[in-house]
Each structure stands twice: as structure tokens, then as C-alpha cells.
PyMOL commands that place a pseudoatom at each C-alpha (Angstrom):
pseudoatom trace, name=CA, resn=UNK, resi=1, chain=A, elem=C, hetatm=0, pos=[75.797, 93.894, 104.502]
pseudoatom trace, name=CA, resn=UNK, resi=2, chain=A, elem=C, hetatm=0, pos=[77.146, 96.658, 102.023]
pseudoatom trace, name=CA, resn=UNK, resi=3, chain=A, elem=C, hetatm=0, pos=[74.752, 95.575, 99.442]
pseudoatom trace, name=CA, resn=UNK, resi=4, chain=A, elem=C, hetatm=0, pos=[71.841, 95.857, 101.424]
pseudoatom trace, name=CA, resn=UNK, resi=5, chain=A, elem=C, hetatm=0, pos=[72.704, 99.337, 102.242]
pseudoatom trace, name=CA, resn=UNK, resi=6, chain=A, elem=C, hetatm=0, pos=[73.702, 100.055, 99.038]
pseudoatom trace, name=CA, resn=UNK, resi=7, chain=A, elem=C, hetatm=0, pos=[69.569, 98.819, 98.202]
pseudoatom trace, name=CA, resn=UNK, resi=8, chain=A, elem=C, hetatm=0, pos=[67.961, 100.910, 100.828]
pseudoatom trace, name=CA, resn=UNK, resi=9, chain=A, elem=C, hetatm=0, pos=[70.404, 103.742, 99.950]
pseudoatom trace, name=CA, resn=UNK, resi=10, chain=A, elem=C, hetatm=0, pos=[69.153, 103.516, 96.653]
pseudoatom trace, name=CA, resn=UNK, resi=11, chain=A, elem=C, hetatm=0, pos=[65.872, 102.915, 97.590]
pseudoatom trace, name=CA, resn=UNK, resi=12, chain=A, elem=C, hetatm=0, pos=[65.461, 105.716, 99.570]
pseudoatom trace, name=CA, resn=UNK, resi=13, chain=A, elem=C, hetatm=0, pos=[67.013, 108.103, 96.806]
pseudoatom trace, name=CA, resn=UNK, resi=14, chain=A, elem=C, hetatm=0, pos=[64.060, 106.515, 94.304]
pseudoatom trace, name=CA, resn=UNK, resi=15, chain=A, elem=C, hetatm=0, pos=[61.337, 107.272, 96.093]
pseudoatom trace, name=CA, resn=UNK, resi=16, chain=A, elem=C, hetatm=0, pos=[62.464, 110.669, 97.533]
pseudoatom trace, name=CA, resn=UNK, resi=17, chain=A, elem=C, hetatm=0, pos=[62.993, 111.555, 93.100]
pseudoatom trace, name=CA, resn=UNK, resi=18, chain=A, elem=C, hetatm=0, pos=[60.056, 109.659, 92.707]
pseudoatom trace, name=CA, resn=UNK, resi=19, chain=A, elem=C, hetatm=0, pos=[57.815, 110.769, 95.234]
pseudoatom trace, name=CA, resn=UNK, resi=20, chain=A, elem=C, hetatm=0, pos=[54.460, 113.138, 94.617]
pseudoatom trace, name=CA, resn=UNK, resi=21, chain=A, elem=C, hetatm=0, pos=[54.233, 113.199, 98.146]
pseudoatom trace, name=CA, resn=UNK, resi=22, chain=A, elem=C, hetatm=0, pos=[54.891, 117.148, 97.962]
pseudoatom trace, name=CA, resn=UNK, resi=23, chain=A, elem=C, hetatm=0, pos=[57.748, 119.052, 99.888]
pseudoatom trace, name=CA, resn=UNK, resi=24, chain=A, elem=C, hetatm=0, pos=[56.657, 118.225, 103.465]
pseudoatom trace, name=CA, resn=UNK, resi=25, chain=A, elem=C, hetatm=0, pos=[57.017, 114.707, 102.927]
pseudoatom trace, name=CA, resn=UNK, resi=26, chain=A, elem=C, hetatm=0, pos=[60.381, 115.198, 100.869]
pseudoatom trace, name=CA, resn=UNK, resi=27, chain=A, elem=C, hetatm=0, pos=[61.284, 117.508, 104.171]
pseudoatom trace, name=CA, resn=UNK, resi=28, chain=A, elem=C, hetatm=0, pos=[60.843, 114.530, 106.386]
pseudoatom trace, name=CA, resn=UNK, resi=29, chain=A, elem=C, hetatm=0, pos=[62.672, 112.413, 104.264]
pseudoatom trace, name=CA, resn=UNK, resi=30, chain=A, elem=C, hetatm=0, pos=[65.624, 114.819, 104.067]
pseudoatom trace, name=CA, resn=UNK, resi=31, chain=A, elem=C, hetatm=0, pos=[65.489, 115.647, 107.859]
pseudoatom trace, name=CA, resn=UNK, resi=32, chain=A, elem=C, hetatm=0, pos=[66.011, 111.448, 108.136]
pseudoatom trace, name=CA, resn=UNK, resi=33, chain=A, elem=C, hetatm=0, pos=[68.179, 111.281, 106.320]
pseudoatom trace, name=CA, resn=UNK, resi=34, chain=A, elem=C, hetatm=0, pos=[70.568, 114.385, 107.423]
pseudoatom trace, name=CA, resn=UNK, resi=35, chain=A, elem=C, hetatm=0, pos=[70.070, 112.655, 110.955]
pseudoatom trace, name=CA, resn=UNK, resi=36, chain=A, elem=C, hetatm=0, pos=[71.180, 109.093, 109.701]
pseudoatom trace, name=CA, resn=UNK, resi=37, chain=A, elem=C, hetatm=0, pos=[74.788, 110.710, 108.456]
pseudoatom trace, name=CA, resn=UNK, resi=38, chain=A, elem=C, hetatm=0, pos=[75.294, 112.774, 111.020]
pseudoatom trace, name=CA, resn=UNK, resi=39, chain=A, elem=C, hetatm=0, pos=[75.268, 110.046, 113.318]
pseudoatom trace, name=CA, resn=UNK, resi=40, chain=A, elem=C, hetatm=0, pos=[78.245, 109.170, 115.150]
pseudoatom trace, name=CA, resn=UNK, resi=41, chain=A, elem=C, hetatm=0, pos=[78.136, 105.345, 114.571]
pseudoatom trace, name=CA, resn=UNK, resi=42, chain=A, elem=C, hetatm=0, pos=[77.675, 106.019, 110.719]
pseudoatom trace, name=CA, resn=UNK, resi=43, chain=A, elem=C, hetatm=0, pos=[80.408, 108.464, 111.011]
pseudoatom trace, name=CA, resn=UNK, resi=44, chain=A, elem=C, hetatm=0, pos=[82.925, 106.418, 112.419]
pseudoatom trace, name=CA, resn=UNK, resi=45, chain=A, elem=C, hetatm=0, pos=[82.231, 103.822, 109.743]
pseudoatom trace, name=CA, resn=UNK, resi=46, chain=A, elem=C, hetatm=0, pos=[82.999, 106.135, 107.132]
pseudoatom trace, name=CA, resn=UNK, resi=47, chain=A, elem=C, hetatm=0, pos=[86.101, 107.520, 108.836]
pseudoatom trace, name=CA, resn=UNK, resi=48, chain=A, elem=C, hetatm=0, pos=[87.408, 103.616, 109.088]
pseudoatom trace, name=CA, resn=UNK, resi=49, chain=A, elem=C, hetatm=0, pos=[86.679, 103.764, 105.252]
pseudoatom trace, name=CA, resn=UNK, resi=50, chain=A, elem=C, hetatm=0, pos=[88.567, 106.452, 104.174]
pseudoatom trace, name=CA, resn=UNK, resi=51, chain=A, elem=C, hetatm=0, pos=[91.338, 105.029, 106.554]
pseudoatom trace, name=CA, resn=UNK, resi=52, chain=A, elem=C, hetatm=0, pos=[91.064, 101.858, 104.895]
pseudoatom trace, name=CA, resn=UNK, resi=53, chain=A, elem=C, hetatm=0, pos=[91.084, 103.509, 101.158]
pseudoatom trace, name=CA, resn=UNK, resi=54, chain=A, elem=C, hetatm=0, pos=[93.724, 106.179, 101.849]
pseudoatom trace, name=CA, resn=UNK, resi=55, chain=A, elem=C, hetatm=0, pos=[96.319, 103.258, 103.357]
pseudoatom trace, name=CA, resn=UNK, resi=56, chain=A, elem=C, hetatm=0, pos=[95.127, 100.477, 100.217]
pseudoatom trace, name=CA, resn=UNK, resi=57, chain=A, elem=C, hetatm=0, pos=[95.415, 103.531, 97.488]
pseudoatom trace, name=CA, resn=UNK, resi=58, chain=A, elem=C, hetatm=0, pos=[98.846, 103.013, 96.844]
pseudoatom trace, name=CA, resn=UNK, resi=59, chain=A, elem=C, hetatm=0, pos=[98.969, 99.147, 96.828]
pseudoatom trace, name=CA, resn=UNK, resi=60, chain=A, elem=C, hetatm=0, pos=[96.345, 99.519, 94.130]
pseudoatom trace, name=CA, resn=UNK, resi=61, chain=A, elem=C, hetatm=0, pos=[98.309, 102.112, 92.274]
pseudoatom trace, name=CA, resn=UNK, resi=62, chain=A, elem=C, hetatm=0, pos=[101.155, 99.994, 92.322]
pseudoatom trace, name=CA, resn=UNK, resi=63, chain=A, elem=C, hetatm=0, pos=[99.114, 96.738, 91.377]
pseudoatom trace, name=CA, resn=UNK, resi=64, chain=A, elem=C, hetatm=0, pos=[97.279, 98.874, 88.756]
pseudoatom trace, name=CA, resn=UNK, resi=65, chain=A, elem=C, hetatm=0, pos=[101.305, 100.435, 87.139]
pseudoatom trace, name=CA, resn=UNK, resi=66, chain=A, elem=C, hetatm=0, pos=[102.342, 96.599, 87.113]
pseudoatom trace, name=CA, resn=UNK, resi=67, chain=A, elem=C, hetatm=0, pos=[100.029, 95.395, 84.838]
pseudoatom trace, name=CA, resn=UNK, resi=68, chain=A, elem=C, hetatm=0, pos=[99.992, 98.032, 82.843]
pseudoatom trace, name=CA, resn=UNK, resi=69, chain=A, elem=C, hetatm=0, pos=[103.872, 97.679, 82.166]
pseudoatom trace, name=CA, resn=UNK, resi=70, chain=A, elem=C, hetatm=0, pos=[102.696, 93.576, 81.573]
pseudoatom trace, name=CA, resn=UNK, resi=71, chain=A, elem=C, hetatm=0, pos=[100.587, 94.457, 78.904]
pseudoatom trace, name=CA, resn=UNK, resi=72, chain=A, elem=C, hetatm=0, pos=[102.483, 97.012, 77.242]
pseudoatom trace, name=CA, resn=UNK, resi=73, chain=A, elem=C, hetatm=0, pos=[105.803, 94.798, 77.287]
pseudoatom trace, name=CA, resn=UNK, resi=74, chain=A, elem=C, hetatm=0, pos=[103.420, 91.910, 75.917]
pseudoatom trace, name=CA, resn=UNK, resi=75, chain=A, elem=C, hetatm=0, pos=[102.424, 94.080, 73.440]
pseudoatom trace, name=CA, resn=UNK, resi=76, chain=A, elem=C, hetatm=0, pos=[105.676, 95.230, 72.387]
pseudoatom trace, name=CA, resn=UNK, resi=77, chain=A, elem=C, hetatm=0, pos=[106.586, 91.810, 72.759]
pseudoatom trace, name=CA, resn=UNK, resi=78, chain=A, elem=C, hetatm=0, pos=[104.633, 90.337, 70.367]
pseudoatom trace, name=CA, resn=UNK, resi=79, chain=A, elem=C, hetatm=0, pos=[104.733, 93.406, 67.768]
pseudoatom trace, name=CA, resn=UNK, resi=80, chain=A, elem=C, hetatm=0, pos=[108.674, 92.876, 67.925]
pseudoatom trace, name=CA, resn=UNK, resi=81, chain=A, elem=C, hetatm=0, pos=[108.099, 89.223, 67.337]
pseudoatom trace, name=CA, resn=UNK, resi=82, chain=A, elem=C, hetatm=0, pos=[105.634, 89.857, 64.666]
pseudoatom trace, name=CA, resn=UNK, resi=83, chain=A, elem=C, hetatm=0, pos=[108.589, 91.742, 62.644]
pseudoatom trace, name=CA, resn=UNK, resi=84, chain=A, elem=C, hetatm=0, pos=[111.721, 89.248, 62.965]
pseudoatom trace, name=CA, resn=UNK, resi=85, chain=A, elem=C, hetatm=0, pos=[109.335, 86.127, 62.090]
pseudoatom trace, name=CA, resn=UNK, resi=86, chain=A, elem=C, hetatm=0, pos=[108.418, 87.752, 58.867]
pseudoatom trace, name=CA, resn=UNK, resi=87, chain=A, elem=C, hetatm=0, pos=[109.696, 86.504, 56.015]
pseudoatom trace, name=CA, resn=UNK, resi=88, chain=A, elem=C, hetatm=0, pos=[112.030, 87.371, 53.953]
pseudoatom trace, name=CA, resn=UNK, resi=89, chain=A, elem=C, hetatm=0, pos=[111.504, 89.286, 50.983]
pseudoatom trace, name=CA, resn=UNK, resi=90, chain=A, elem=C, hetatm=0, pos=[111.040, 87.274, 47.666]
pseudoatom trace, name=CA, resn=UNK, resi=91, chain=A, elem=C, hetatm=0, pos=[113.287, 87.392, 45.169]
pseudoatom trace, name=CA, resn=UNK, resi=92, chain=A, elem=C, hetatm=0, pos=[111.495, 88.048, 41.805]
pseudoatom trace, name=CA, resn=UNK, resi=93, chain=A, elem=C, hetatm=0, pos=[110.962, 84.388, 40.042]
pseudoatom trace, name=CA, resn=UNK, resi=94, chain=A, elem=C, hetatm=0, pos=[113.334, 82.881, 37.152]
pseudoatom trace, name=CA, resn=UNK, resi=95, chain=A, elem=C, hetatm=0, pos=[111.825, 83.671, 33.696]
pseudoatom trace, name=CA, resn=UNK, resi=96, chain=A, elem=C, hetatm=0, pos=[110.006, 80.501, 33.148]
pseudoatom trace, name=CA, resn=UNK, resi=97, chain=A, elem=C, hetatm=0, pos=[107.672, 81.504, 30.439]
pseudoatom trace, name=CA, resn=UNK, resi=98, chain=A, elem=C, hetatm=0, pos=[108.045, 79.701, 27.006]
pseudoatom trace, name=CA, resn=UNK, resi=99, chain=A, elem=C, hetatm=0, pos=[108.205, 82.218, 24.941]
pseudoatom trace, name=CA, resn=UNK, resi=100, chain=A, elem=C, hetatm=0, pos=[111.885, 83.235, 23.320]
pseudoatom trace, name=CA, resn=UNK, resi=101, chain=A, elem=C, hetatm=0, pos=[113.473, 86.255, 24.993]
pseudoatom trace, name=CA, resn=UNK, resi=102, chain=A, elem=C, hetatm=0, pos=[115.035, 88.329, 22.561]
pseudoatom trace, name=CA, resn=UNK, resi=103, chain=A, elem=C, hetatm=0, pos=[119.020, 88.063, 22.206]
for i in range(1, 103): cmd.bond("trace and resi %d" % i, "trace and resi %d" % (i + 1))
show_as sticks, trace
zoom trace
């Protein structure tokens, strides 16, 4: 149902940018759809909407904080693993060349 009025939404918006109708057409179209929003049904609809977003909005915030500590502690996680599985630094190799070193 939303996406269909999402389409004629759109729709409408198209042709009324589109449109070389001229203004008293565009008029007619904006007089529809000033009627359409101001009605009651429509408005009550959108009131249950912002109802609905204003009592979800912190749930999401919440959900949103959560995994946003997840990833940074998996980050940190990892970068902290990264540095104690490096190894150790090498100690510089025995002389093993075959010339003489001088005494």
C-alpha cells in the first residue's frame, strides 16, 4: 500500500514539473492536491505516523548506539590483537659470512 502511494505521489509530482499544460492546469493540480492533505482521513494517518515515529525514535537510537559500540569495540578489538600477535623483534643474525673478521 505505501509503495503505491509513494508511485502516484511521485507520479503526480512528475507530471505537475513536467507538465506544459500552463498554470491553469498546474492550478488544478495544486488545488487537488491541497484538498487531498487537508483531508481529515489523510490527516489522521499522518498523525498515527508521527505517533508511531516519535514513540519507535528512541528504540532506534538505542539499537543504532549499540552497534555502533559493537563495531568500535570490534575494531579496537582486533587493532589490540593485531599488536600483541606481532612478533617479536629480530635479533640481528650471527656473523656467518666467510670472510676473516679482523682480531
Amino acid at each position: 500500500m505505501k509503495g503505491k502511494i509513494l508511485l502516484v505521489v511521485g507520479l503526480g509530482i512528475g507530471y505537475v514539473l513536467g507538465t506544459r499544460a500552463g498554470r491553469e492546469r498546474y492550478e488544478e493540480i495544486k488545488k487537488a492536491a491541497s484538498a487531498l492533505w487537508n483531508d481529515p482521513r489523510l490527516q489522521r494517518q499522518v498523525d498515527h505516523a508521527e505517533a508511531f515515529v516519535k514513540d519507535k525514535a528512541p528504540d532506534v537510537v538505542e539499537f543504532i548506539s549499540d552497534g555502533a559500540k559493537k563495531v568500535v569495540a570490534q575494531v579496537s578489538g582486533s587493532a589490540g590483537r593485531a599488536t600483541a600477535t606481532k612478533p617479536a623483534a629480530r635479533k640481528p643474525a650471527a656473523n656467518t659470512s666467510k670472510t676473516p673478521t679482523a682480531k
